[in-house]
N, C-alpha and C positions, 0 to 999 in steps of 0.2 A: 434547453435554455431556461433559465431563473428568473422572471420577470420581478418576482417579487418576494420577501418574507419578513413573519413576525415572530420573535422569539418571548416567551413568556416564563417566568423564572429558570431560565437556562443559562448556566453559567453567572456569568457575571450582570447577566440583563435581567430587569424584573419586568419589563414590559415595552420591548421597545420596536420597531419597523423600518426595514428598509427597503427602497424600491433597486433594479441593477439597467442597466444598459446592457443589448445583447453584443456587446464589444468586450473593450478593457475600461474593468472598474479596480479604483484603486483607492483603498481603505489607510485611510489616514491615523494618523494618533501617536501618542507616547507609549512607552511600554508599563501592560499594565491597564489598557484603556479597552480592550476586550477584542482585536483584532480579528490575533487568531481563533477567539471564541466565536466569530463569526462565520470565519473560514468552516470552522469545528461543527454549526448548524447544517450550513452548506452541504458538508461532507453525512452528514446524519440524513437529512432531505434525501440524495441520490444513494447514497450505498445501504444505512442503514447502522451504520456505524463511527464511533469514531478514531480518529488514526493514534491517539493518545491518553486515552482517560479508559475506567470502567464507565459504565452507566449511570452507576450511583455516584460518580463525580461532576454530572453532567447538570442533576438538581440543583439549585441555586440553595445554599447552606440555608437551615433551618425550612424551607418550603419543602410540601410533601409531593410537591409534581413540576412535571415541565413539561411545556408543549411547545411545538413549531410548528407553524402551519406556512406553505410558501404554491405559488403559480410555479410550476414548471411543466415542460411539454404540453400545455395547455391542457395541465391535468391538475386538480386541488389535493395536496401531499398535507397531510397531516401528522407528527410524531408526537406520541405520547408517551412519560415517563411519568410510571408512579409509583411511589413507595409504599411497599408494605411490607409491615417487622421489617428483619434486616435483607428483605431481599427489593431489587427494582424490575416492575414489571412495564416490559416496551409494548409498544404494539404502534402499527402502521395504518393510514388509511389511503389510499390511492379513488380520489370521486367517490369517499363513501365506501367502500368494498375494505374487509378490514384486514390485515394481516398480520400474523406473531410474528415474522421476519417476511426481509424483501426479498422474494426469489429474482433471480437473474432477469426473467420478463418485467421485472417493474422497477429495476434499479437504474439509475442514473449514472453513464461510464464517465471518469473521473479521471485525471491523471493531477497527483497531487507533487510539488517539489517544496519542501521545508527541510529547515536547518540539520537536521539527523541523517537527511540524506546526503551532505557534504563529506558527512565523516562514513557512510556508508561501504569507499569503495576500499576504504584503509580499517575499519574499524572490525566487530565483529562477525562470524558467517551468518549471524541471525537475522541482520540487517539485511544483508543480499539474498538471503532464502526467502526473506516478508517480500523483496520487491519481486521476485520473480513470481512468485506466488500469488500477490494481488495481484500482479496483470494476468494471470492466468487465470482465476477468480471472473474478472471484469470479462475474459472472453469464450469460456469454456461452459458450457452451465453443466452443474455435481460435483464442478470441482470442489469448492468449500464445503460441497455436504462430506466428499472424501477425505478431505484435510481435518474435518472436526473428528468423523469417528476416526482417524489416524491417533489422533492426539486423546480421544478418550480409552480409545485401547493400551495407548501408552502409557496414560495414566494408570490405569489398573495393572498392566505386567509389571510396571514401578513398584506400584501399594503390592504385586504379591513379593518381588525383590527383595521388598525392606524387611518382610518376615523372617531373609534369611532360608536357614535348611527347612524351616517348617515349609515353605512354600514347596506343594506337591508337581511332582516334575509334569501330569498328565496336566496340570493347571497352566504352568510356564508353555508347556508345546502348543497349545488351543493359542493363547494368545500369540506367541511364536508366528502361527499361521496366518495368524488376522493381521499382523503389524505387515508380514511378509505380502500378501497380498494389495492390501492398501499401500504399503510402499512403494509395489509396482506401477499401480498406479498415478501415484503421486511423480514417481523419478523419470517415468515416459513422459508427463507431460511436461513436465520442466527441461527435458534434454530436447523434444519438439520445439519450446518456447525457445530455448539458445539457437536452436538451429535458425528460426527466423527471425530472432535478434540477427545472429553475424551473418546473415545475408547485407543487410543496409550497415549494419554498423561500421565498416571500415570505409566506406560512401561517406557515411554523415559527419565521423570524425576527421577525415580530410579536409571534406566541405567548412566545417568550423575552425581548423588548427590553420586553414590556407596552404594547406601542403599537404603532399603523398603520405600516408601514414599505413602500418597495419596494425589492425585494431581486433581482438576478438576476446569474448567469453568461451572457458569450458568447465565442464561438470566435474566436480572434485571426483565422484566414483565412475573409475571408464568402465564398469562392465556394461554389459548391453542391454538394452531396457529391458527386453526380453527374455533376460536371463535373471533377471532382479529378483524377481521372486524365490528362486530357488538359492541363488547367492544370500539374500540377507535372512533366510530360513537358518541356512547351515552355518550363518557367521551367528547369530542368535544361538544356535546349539553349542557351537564352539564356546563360545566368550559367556555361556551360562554362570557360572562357575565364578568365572571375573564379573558380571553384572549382578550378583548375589552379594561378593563382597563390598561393590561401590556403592551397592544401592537404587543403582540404575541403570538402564537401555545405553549402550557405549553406541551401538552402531544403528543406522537407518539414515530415512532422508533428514530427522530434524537435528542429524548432527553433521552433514554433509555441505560443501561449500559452492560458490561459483569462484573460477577463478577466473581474472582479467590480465589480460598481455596487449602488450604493446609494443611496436616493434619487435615481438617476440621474445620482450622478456617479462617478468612480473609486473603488473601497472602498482603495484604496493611498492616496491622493492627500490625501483628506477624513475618512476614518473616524476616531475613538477608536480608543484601544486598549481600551477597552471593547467598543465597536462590530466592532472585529478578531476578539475572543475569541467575540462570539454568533454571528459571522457562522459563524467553523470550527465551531461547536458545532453549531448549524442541520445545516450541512452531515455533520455524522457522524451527528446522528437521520438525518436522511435517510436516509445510507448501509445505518445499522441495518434502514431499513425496508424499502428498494429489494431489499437482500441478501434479509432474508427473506420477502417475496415471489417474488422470483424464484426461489431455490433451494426455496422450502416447505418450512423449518426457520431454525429461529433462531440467527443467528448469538453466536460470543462476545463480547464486550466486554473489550478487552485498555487500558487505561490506565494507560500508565510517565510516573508522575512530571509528571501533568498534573492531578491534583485539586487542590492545595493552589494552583494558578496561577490559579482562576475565584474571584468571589467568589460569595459566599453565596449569591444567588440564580441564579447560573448554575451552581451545585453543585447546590443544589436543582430546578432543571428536569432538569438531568441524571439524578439521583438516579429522580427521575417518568419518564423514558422509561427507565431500565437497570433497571427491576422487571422485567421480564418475561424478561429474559438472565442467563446465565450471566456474572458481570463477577469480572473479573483487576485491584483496582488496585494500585499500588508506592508506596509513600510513604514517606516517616522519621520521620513523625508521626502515628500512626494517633488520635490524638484529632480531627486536622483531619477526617478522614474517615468515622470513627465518627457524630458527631454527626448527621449531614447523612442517616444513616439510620434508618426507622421502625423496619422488618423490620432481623430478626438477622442478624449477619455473621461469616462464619469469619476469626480472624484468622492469620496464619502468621507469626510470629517466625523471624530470620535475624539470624545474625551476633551 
């Protein structure tokens, strides 16, 4: 829980503080009034990050730093961002103790629903690869440290690609090995993480449509985790040749998909956009419940500018599982969202 923060040239604030209620606080304003700049603190305070910007976007134009400082877990969280030349330098304090990033032990679990996630279940596979991968992030700890050297190895097999034939084949096979190895890693944990998605998931989307439903996600490449390694080795040797012409890595996990069925056909293909909205909604209970099982604490509940988009009764189911969190939402209409509550709510005016 967040009892408290003050943000100091970040974003759009040059100096400003807010206190929260360990409930539902709901952030008032016009668009443009620094909402989700808020939400955006919030999310920087417990993860370490944010869900949209670089860092260096994060400094309020022309100032050379920003800081946040906030009460949470009855622990003093401090973030600092400071510019120097073209580069921005973070660092963390948790009670004084300092950190270049948040390891898993001092991160704050999060389940966040904003507008990008709407278009999530229809839109590109890089959307659905982010979400599966942050929840796996918030419950595994190395995952992120794997995910990064995935992605700087891939980066470099790319830079030898672009050279073309010059690039030396004993250079292409090293990285080959590396991408192959880490991608096992990576596509094990994501094909476990489905696995206990669709256990609740066709539960929860029942529970919310008011009817018998089947509901599930699966992993765009079926081979078997276990064999991954040695699959995306020999599909890399193969498609050499083709990856030298393109310029880049055709195959691995960061071009791989989730897909979603309903009623056992495509949820892209055949769903409502009714059907769209319960299906993401399902899937963030979940998330809320996965998170705090695993970590054994309860996550936040962070919502930019995604209430007033459900209607009534998918507000209302919402409303029933965000009792028991602490919930962030952003709106421009706080009556939309008042009503749809039993229990009191702290409201926050902006702008």
């Amino acid at each position: 829980m967040i009892t408290n923060i003050r943000l100091q040239h970040f974003r759009s604030y040059n100096d400003e503080s807010f206190e929260f209620d360990n409930g539902v606080n709901i952030i008032v304003g016009p668009n443009a009034s620094g909402k989700t700049n808020l939400l955006e603190a919030i999310l920087m305070v417990s993860r370490g990050k944010s869900y949209r910007a670089a860092d260096s976007e994060l400094i309020t134009h022309t100032q050379p730093w920003a800081r946040i400082d906030a009460f949470a877990e009855k622990e003093h969280r401090v973030v600092k961002l400071q510019r120097e030349d073209e580069q921005v330098k973070k660092s963390f304090e948790v009670d004084d103790k300092v950190f270049s990033r948040l390891g898993s032990a001092h991160t704050i679990p999060v389940v966040l629903f904003e507008p990008d996630h709407l278009s999530m279940l229809s839109g590109s596979p890089e959307g659905r690869r982010n979400f599966i991968d942050e929840l796996i992030e918030q419950v595994t700890p190395g995952y992120s440290t794997t995910l990064r050297h995935y992605k700087r190895a891939l980066a470099q097999r790319n830079r030898l690609l672009k050279n073309g034939i010059q690039a030396a084949d004993e250079q292409l096979f090293a990285w080959d090995v590396r991408l192959s190895d880490l991608g096992a890693h990576i596509v094990s944990e994501r094909v476990k993480m489905l696995e206990t998605i669709n256990k609740d998931l066709p539960h929860i989307y029942s529970e919310l449509a008011k009817q018998l439903s089947v509901a599930k996600i699966a992993y765009s490449n079926e081979t078997e985790p276990t064999l991954y390694a040695s699959y995306l080795l020999n599909k890399l040797e193969k498609d050499r040749s083709l990856d030298i012409a393109r310029g880049f890595t055709g195959t691995g996990p960061h071009r791989e998909d989730l897909i979603m069925f309903l009623h056992n056909k495509l949820l892209s293909q055949t769903a409502s956009r009714g059907e769209s909205r319960t299906m993401l909604l399902a899937l963030k209970i979940i998330e809320l419940k996965i998170i705090e099982k695993a970590r054994d604490k309860k996550p936040l509940l962070l919502l930019d500018d995604v209430f007033s988009e459900l209607d009534g009764s998918r507000r209302k189911s919402l409303t029933e599982h965000m009792q028991e969190y602490q919930t962030f939402i952003t709106t421009t209409d706080a009556d939309v969202v008042v009503k749809d509550f039993i229990q009191s709510v702290q409201t926050i005016l902006l702008g």
